[in-house]
C-alpha positions, -999 to 999 in steps of 0.1 A, spaced: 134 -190 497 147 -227 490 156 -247 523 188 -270 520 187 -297 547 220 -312 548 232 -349 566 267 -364 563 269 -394 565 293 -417 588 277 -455 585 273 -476 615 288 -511 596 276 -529 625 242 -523 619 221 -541 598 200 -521 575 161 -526 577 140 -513 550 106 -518 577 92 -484 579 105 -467 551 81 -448 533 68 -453 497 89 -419 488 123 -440 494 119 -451 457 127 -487 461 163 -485 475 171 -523 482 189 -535 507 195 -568 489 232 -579 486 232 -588 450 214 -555 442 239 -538 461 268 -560 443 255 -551 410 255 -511 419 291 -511 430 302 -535 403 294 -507 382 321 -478 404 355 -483 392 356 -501 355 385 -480 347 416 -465 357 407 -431 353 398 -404 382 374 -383 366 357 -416 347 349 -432 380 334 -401 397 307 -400 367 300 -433 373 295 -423 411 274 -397 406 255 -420 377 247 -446 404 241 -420 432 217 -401 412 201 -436 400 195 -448 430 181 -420 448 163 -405 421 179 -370 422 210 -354 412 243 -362 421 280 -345 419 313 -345 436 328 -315 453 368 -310 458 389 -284 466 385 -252 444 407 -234 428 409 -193 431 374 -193 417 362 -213 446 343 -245 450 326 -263 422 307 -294 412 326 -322 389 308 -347 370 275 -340 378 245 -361 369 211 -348 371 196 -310 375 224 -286 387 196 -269 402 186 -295 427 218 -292 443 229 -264 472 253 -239 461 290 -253 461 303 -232 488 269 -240 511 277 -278 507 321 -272 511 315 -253 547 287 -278 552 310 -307 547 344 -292 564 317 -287 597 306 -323 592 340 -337 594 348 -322 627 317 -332 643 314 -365 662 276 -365 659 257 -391 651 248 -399 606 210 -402 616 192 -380 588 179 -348 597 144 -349 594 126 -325 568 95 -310 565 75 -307 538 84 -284 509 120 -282 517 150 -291 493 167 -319 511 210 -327 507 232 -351 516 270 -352 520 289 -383 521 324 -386 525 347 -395 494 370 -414 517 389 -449 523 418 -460 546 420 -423 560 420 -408 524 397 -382 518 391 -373 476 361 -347 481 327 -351 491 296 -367 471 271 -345 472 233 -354 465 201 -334 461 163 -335 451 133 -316 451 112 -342 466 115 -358 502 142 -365 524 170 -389 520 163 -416 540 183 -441 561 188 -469 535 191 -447 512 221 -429 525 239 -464 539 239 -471 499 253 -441 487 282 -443 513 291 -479 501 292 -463 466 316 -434 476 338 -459 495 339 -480 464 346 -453 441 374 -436 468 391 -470 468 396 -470 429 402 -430 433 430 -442 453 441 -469 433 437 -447 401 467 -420 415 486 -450 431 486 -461 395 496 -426 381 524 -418 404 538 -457 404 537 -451 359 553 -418 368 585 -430 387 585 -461 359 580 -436 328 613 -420 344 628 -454 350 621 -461 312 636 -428 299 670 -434 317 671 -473 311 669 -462 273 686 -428 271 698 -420 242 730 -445 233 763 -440 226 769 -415 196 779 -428 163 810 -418 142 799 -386 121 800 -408 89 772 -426 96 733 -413 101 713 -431 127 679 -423 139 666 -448 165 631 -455 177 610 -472 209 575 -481 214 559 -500 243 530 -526 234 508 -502 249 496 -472 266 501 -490 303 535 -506 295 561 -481 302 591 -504 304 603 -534 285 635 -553 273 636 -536 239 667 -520 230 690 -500 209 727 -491 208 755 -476 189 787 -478 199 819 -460 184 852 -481 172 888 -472 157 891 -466 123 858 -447 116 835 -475 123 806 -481 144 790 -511 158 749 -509 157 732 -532 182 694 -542 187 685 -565 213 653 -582 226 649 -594 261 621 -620 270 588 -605 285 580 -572 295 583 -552 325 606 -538 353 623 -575 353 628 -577 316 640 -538 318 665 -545 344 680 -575 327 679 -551 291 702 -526 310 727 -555 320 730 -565 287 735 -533 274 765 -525 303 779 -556 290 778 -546 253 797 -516 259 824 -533 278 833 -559 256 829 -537 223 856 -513 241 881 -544 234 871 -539 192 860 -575 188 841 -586 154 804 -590 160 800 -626 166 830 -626 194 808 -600 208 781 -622 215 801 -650 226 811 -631 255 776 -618 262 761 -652 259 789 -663 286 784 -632 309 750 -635 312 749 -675 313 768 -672 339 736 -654 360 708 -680 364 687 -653 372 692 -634 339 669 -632 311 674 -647 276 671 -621 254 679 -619 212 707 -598 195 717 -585 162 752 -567 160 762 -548 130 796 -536 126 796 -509 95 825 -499 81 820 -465 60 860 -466 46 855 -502 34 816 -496 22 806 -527 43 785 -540 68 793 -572 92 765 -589 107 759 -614 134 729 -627 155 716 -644 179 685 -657 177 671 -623 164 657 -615 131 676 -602 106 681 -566 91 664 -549 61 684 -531 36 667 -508 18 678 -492 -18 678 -465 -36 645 -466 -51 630 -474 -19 627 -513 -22 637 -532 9 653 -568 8 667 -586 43 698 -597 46 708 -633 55 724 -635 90 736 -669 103 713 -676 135 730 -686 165 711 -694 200 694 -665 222 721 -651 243 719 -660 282 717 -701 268 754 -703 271 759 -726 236 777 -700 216 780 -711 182 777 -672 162 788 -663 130 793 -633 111 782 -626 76 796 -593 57 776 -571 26 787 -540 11 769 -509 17 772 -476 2 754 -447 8 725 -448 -14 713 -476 9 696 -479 48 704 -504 71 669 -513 94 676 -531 124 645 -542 148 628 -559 170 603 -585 167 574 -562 177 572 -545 144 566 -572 123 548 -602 138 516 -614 143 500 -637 169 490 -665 148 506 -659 116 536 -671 103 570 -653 108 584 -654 71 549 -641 63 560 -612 92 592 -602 70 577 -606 40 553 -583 48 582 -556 55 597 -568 18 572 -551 1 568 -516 21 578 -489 -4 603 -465 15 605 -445 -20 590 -413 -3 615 -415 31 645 -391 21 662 -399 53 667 -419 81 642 -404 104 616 -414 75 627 -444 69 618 -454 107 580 -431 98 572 -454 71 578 -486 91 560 -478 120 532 -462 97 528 -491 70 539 -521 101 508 -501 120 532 -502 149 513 -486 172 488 -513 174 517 -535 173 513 -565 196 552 -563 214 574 -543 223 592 -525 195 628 -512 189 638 -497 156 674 -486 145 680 -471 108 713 -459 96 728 -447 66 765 -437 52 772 -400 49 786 -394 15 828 -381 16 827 -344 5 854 -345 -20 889 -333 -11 902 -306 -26 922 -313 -59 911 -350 -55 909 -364 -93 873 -378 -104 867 -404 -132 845 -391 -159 
């Protein structure tokens, strides 16, 4: 019957470690800082849990010349081994090594190995803890002789390393949670257009670890069947650049309540917010469309302008007047007015879809010019075949996306046509 010697391992920091009478069996664990360095170096290269426990048990097994695998709490099943590197059947059962390992942590004794005779299978447990943390045990077992002394003051550097970046890994996750909450209310869905009008609206962060940015969207209702469409752009990213983004956005809704044309509109933002030294410049592009008129009205500051597409599904951009980045407090907008009928889709957006570092930006919009939308029957496509043919998702900023489109009047009963 197979023997399972078992140690865990609490190292004594304040003693050196002496390789001077380990035998030839130790399999040339070094005790040299920079070879040391170099094995935790290669613990924690990512973010990810379950990624830096392979790379534990990669190193463990590596270093000791046996197999290596991590053991946390079990489920209803009981006790198993994750990421395990080596031959399974080197290791002690699961639930052997969990009761070993729950006895080990209520024991004051002292980490010395226990020694082994000949033939046995030897095992070691060492903690998977930092800073009072405990994330499992690391478990490691050979067929060959005992774990030595070095050898086991290595592997608990290496599970202190890789507990660390456990720790940081789920720090990371649940501070991304409480922002990825933060982002959904900072952008919840805006105000809801007059029924005349079809909007579909659409945000994407620069990438998988930015949650939050100063990208934004808005729709606001006014008198007479209209509705003012807003897309906005605040400088730099993050919780800063988010908080500053929902200021703006407070602001907008206020002074559109008072039914002012586009470009009065950001003359009061530009003075509300230059009036905060502490606020953010950000872009703006204001759209007031007016179904009963068939019009748009149009104003910016500092933002690029809108597409229109047609019928046919060619896309041109309409000329805006440019005034200064709101928060600069020089004013100066003006507005700019197009029909618009309901063959046609306005695209407002951000930056982020269409530039590239490096290039230049008429290039950018040109590039947008010459998407065919001929296959997007609605507004919801129209925003798809952007983002597809921009390749938004590898997009290098932030990006905000805003498409809207007149409902056609159902004709009112004995209303007289032209034929």
């Amino acid at each position: 019957m197979v023997r399972w010697f078992q140690t865990f391992h609490r190292p004594a920091w304040a003693r050196p470690v002496s390789s001077r009478g380990t035998p030839e069996h130790d399999l040339g664990v070094s005790s040299r800082p920079a070879a040391v360095r170099t094995a935790l170096a290669r613990i924690g290269t990512t973010l990810d849990e379950h990624a830096t426990c392979a790379e534990l048990t990669r190193e463990a097994a590596g270093q000791t010349g046996g197999t290596a695998a991590v053991l946390r709490g079990g489920d209803e099943a009981g006790p198993a081994y994750e990421a395990v590197h080596g031959d399974p059947a080197t290791l002690p059962p699961a639930r052997w090594a969990e009761a070993a390992a729950r006895e080990a942590a209520h024991s004051d004794g002292d980490s010395t190995p226990y020694p082994v005779s000949g033939g046995a299978r030897p095992a070691v447990c060492v903690p998977l803890a930092t800073d009072g943390h405990s994330y499992g045990v690391l478990i490691c077992g050979r067929d060959r002789a005992p774990f030595t002394r070095p050898e086991t003051e290595l592997l608990a550097l290496l599970a202190e390393r890789a507990a660390s970046h456990i720790r940081h890994a789920r720090e990371h996750d649940r501070v991304s949670g409480i922002v990825g909450r933060l982002q959904r209310a900072l952008l919840a869905e805006p105000g809801r257009p007059h029924p005349n009008l079809d909007v579909a609206i659409r945000h994407l962060p620069v990438g998988p670890s930015t949650l939050v940015g100063g990208d934004w969207c808005e729709t606001v209702r006014l008198h007479f069947g209209r509705t003012l469409l807003v897309v906005g752009d605040v400088m730099g990213h993050g919780l800063e650049a988010a908080v500053d983004m929902t200021a703006y956005r407070s602001a907008l809704r206020y002074i559109a309540s008072a039914d002012l044309p586009p470009h009065r509109v950001l003359r009061q933002l530009d003075d509300t917010a230059s009036a905060e030294p502490e606020r953010r410049p950000a872009t703006c592009l204001i759209a007031r469309v007016d179904p009963g008129r068939g019009q748009v009205t149009l104003a910016g500051a500092g933002h690029l302008p809108p597409a229109v597409i047609d019928a046919q599904g060619r896309a041109a951009l309409l000329p805006v007047p440019v005034g200064p980045p709101l928060g600069t407090g020089l004013g100066g907008y003006e507005p700019a007015t197009w029909r618009l009928d309901p063959e046609q889709t306005l695209l407002l957006f951000t930056d982020g879809l269409v530039e590239h570092r490096g290039e230049d930006i008429d290039q950018s919009l040109d590039r947008l010019a010459r998407v065919d939308f001929a296959s997007a029957t609605g507004v919801e496509d129209v925003i798809d075949t952007a983002l597809a043919r921009l390749d938004a998702r590898h997009a290098e900023d932030d990006v905000a996306v805003l498409a809207a489109r007149l409902r056609r009047r159902a004709p009112r009963t004995g209303e007289v046509h032209d034929h």
